[in-house]
C-alpha positions as CSV (number, residue, x, y, z in Angstrom):
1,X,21.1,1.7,4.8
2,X,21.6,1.5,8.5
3,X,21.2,-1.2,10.7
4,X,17.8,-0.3,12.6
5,X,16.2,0.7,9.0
6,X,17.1,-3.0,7.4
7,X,15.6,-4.2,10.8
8,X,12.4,-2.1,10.4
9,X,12.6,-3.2,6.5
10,X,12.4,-6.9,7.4
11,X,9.6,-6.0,9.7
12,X,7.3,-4.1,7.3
13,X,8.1,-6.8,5.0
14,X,7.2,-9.5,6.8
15,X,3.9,-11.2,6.8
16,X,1.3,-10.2,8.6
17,X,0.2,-13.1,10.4
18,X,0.0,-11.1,13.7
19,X,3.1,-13.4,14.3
20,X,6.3,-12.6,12.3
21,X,6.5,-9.0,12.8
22,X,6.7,-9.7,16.3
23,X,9.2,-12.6,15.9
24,X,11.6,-10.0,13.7
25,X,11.5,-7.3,16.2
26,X,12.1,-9.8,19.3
27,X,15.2,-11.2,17.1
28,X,16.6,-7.9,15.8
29,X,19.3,-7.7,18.3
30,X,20.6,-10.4,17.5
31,X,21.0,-10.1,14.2
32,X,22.2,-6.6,15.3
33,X,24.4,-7.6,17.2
34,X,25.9,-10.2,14.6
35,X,25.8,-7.7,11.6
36,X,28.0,-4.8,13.6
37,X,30.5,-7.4,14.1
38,X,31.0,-7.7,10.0
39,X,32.2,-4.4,8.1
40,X,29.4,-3.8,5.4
41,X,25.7,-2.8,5.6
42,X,25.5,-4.8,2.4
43,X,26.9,-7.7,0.9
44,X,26.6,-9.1,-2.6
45,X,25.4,-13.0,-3.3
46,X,25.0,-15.1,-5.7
47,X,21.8,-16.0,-7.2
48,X,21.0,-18.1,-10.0
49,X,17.6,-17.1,-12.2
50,X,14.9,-18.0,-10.1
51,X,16.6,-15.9,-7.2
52,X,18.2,-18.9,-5.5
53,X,21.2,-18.4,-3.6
54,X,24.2,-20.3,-4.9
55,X,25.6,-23.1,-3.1
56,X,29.1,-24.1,-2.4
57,X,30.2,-27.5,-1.1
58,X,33.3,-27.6,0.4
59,X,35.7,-30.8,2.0
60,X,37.9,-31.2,4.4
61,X,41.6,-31.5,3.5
62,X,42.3,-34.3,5.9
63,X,38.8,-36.0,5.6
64,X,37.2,-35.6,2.4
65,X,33.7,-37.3,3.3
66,X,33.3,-34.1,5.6
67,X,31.1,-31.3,4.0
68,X,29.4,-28.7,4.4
69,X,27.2,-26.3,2.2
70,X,28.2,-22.5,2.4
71,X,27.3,-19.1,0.5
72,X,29.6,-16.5,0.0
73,X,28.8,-13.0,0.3
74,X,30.9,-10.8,-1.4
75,X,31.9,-7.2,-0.2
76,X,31.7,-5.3,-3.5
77,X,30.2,-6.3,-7.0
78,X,33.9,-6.7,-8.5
79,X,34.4,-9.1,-5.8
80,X,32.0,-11.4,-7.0
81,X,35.0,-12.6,-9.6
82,X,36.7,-13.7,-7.0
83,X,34.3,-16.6,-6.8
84,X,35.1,-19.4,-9.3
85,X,31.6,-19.5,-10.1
86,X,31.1,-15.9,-11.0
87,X,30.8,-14.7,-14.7
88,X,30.8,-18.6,-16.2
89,X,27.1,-18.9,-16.0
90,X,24.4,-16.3,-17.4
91,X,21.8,-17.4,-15.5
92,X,24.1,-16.3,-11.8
93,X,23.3,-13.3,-11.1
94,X,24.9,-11.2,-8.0
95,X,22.4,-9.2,-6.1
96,X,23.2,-6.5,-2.8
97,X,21.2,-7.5,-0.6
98,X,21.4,-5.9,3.4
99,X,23.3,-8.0,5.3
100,X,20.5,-8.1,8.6
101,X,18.4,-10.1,6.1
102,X,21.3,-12.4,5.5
103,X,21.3,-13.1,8.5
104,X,17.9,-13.9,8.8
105,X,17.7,-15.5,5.9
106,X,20.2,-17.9,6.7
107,X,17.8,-18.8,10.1
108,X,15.4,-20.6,7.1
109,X,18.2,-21.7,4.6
110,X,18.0,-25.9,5.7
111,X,21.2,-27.0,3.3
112,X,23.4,-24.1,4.7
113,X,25.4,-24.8,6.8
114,X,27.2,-21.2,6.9
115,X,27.5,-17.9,5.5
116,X,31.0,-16.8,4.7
117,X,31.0,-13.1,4.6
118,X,34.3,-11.6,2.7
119,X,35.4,-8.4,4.4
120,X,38.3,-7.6,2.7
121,X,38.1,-6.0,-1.3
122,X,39.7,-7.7,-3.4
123,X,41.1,-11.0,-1.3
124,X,39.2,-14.6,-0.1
125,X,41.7,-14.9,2.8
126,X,39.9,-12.2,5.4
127,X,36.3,-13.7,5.9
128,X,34.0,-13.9,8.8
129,X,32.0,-17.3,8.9
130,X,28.2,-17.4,10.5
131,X,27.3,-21.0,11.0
132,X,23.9,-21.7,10.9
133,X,23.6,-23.7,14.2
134,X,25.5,-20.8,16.1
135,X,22.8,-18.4,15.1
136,X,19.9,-19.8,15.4
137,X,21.3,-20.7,19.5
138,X,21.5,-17.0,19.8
139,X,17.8,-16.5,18.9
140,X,16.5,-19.2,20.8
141,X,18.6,-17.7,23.9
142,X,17.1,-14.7,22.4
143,X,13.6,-15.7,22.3
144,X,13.7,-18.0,26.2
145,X,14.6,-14.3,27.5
146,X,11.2,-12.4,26.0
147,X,9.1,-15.4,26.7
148,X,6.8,-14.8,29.8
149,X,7.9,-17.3,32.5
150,X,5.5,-19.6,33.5
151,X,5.8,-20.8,36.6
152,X,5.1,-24.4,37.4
153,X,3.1,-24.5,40.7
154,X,5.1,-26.1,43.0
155,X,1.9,-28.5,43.8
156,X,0.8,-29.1,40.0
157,X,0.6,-33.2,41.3
């Protein structure tokens, strides 16, 4: 599935609260823009049974009290092994799922920190990371742009 039809996807599947359509199609080049710059139109995560996405904690090396909470997305299904999580639990479950509602996803996701998307088969080593705070600047510079300006008169006082 192309870019502009997960985009239209996440639109028609939005709610309609005469709001969110609206919000989707204002950030959809964004996440556009983002999702061209990673190699799949899908990517498989980890879920557990209630559909949640699967958490990762990782530390620093040097400073162990420094975290941060990721998900992996995986390029292919057999990729999903790579993970040490992968196959040890029956209740995780890897689903496709089109990387433009990753992204958008990952806007709502409060514990994430990132999204690590895998881009080679096969190897951990080539992955893109989408942090979060990084994308969710490029909406709001996004969403300033569509936003009528309203001009302050310059005798308001």
């Amino acid at each position: 599935m192309d870019l502009e039809a997960q985009i239209q996807l996440l639109i028609d599947n939005a709610p309609h609260d005469g709001i969110t359509p609206q919000l989707i199609a204002a950030i959809a080049p964004t996440l556009g823009a983002i999702a061209q710059k990673l190699r799949y139109p899908q990517y498989y995560i980890l879920q557990n049974s209630k559909q949640g996405w699967i958490l990762t904690t990782l530390s620093n090396r040097e400073n162990p009290t420094l975290e941060k909470c990721v998900i992996y997305a995986f390029p292919t299904l057999q990729d999903v092994s790579l993970s040490s999580n992968a196959g040890l639990d029956p209740q995780v479950v890897a689903t496709a799922i089109p990387v433009t509602h990753i992204l958008f996803q990952l806007v709502a996701l409060e514990p994430v920190d990132s999204i690590v998307f895998f881009e080679t088969p096969g190897t951990t080593t080539n992955a893109v990371e989408v942090r979060r705070s990084d994308l969710q600047n490029l909406i709001q510079q996004t969403l300033q742009k569509h936003r009528p300006g309203k001009q302050v008169p310059p005798d308001i006082a």
